[in-house]
C-alpha positions as CSV (number, residue, x, y, z in Angstrom):
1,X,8.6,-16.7,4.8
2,X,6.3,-14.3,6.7
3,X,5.0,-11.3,5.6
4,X,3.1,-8.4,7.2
5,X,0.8,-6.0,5.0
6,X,1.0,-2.5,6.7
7,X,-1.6,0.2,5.0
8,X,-0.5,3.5,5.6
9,X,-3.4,5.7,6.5
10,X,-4.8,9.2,7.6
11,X,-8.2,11.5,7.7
12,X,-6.0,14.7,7.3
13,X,-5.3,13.9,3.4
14,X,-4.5,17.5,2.0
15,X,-6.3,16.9,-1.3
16,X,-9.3,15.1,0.0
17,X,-9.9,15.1,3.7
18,X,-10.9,11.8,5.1
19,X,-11.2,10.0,1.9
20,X,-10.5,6.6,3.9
21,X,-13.6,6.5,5.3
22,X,-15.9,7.5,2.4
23,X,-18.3,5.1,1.4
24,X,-17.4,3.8,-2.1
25,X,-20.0,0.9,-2.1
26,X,-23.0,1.4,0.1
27,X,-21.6,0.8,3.6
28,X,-17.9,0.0,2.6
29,X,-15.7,2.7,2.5
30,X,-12.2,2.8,0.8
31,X,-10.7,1.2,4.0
32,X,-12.5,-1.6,4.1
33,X,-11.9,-2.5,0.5
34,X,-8.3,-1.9,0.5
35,X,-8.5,-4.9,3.8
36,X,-10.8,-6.9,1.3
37,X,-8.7,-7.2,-1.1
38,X,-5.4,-7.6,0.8
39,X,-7.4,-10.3,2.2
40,X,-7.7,-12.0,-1.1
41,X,-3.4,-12.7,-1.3
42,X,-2.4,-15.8,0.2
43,X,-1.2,-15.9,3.8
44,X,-2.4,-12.8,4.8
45,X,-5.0,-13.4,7.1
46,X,-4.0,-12.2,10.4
47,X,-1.1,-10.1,8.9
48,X,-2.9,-6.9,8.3
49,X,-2.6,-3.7,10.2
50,X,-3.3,0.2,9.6
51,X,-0.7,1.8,10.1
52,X,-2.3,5.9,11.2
53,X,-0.8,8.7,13.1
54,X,-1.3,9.3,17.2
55,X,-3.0,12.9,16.7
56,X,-6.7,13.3,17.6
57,X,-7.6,13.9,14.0
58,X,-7.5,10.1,13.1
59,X,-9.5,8.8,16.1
60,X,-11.8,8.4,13.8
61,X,-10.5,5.9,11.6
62,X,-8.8,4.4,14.9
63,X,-12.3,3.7,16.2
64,X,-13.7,2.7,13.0
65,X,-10.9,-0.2,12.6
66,X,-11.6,-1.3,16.1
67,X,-14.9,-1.6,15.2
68,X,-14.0,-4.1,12.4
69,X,-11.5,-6.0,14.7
70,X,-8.9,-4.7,12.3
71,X,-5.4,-4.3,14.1
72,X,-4.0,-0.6,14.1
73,X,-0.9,1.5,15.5
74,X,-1.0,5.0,16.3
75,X,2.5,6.7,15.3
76,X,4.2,9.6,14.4
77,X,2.0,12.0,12.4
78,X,5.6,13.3,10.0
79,X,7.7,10.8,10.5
80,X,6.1,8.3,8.3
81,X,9.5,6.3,7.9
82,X,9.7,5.9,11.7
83,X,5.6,4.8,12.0
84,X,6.7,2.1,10.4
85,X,10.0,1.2,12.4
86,X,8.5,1.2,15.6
87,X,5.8,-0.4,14.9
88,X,8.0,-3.2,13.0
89,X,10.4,-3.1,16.0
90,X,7.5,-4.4,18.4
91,X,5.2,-5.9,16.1
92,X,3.1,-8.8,17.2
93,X,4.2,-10.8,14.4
94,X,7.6,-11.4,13.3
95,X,8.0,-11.0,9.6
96,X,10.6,-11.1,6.7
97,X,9.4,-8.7,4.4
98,X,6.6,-6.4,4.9
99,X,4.3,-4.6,2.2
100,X,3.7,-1.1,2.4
101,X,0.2,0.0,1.2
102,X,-1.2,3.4,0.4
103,X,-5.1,3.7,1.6
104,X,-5.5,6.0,-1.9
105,X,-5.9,2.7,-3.9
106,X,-8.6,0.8,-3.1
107,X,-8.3,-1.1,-6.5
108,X,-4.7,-2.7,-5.5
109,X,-4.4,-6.2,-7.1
110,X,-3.6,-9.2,-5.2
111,X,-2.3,-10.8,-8.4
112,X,0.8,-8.7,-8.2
113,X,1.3,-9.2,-4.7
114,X,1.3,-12.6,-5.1
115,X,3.9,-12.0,-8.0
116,X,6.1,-10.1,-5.3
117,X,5.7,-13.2,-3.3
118,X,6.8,-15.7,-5.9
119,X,9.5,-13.2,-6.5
120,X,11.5,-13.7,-3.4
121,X,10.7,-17.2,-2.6
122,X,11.9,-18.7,-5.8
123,X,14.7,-16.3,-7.3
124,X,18.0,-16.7,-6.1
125,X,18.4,-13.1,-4.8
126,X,18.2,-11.7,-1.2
127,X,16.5,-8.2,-2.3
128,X,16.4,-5.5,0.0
129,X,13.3,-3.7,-1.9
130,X,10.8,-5.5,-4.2
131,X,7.8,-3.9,-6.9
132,X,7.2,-2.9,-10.1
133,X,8.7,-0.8,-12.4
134,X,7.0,1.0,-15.9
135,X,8.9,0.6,-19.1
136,X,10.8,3.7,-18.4
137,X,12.4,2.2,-15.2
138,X,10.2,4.1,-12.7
139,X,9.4,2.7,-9.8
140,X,5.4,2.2,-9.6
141,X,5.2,4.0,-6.6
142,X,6.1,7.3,-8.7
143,X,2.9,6.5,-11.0
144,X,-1.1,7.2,-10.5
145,X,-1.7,3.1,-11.5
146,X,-3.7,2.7,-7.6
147,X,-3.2,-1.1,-7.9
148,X,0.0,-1.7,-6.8
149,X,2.2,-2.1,-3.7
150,X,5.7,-2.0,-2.5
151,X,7.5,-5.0,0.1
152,X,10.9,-4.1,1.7
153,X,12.9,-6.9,3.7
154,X,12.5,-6.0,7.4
155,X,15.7,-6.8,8.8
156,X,16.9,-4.1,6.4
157,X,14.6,-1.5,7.4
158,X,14.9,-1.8,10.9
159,X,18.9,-1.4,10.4
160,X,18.0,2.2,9.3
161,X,17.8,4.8,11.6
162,X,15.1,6.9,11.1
163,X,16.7,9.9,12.5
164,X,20.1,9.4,10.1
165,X,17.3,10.1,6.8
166,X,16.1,13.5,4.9
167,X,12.6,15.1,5.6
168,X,11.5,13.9,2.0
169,X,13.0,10.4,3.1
170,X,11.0,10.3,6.1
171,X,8.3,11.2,5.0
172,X,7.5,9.2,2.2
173,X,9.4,5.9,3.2
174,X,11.0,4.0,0.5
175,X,12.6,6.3,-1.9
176,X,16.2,5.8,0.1
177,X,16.2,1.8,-1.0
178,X,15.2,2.3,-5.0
179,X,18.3,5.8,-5.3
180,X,21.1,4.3,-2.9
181,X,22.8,2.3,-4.5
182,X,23.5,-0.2,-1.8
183,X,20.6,-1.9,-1.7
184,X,19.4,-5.0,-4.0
185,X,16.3,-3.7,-5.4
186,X,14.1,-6.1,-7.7
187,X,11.5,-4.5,-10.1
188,X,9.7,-6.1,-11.8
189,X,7.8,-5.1,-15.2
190,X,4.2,-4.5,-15.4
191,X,2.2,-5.4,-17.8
192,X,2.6,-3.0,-20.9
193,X,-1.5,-2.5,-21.6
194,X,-1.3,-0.7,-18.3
195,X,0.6,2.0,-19.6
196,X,-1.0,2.4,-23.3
197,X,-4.3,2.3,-21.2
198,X,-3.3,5.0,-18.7
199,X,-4.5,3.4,-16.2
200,X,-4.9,5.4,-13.0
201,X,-7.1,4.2,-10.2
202,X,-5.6,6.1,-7.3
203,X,-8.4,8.0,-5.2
204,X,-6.7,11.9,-4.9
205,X,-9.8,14.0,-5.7
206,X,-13.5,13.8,-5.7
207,X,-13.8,13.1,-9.5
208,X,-11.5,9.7,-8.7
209,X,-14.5,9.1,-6.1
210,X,-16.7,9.1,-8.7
211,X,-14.7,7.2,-10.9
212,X,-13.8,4.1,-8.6
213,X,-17.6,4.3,-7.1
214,X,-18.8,3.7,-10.7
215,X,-16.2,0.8,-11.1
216,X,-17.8,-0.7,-8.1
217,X,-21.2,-0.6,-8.9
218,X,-20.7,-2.1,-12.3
219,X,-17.8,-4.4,-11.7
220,X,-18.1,-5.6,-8.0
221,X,-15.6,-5.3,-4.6
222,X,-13.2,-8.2,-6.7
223,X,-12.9,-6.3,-9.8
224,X,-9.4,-7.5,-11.7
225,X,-6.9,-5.6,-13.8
226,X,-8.0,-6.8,-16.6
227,X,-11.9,-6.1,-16.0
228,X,-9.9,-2.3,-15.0
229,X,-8.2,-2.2,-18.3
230,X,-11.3,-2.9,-20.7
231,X,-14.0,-1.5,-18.4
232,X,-16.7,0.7,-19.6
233,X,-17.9,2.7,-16.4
């Protein structure tokens, strides 16, 4: 199978205005370690792109990816649902799933990517929608974790019409495949110390700047889940 890892990305963040490019090891902002890391899952080189929005705000971070000779598409600045189905509808490389990635969690884990991975190669299940859940049944997405990711089959996705979905639908992308019905959605469980530990590693405010920076500096670019979960920053 082939997969495509699409980070969805902006400079007009409400909370913290252009966060994605803010230096969270000397010369590497959150960005770049997001790329890093995806790098790390296997089969992804040449399958990454940044997925931003066509308004002059974000030129920016355009520029900056060129820059890095990192691949990016310019799309609808509301419409985040449609971003992502154009760009899928002519995308340089075909693909069967796709991962969507928010750029607030520069900490994601390629270990559970990979999981995702081994997930729909060797079940016997054609899933729609793939990611974790928390013990409650909540998707992950839902949650302040920062190190995980959701994949959606493409063929699915690009049967949707962007125009037949809600504002809220739109704008935040998968919700419609986890609450229809319809779809065969596969979550998997996460493992429970992430909970009990309150993990959260998703960069919203300056304080979760600080917070990730010091990670960084102590634990390096690489650092794991597990370093996450017993760290002492």
């Amino acid at each position: 199978m082939k997969y495509l890892f699409l980070i969805q990305a902006r400079l007009n963040s409400t909370r913290l205005p252009k966060k994605v490019l803010l230096d969270l090891l000397p010369g590497e902002p959150l960005i770049d370690l997001i790329i890093g890391r995806l790098q790390r899952v296997r089969n992804s080189a040449g399958s990454i792109c940044v997925l931003t929005t066509g308004t002059p705000n974000d030129d920016a971070l355009a520029e900056h990816l060129q820059q890095r000779g990192i691949p990016c598409f310019r799309g609808d600045e509301q419409n985040v649902f449609g971003r992502f189905h154009e760009y899928l509808k002519h995308a340089p490389v075909p693909c069967d799933y796709f991962f969507r990635v928010c750029a607030d969690n520069p900490l994601i884990e390629p270990a559970f990517i990979d999981q995702m991975i081994d997930c729909v190669e060797s079940e016997k299940g054609d899933f729609d929608y793939v990611s974790f859940k928390s013990s409650d049944g909540v998707p992950v997405i839902q949650n302040k974790f920062g190190i995980f990711c959701e994949m959606v089959k493409t063929e699915t996705f690009l049967n949707i019409a962007p125009e037949s979905l809600t504002g809220y639908q739109r704008e935040h992308v998968t919700p419609l495949f986890y609450t229809d019905k319809k779809f065969s959605v596969r979550l998997l469980d996460i493992p429970r110390e992430i909970e009990t530990n309150k993990l959260r590693c998703t960069v919203d405010t300056a304080e979760d700047v600080d917070v990730v920076k010091k990670i960084l500096l102590r634990h390096g670019r690489d650092v794991s889940y597990s370093t996450l979960l017993s760290r002492t920053v």
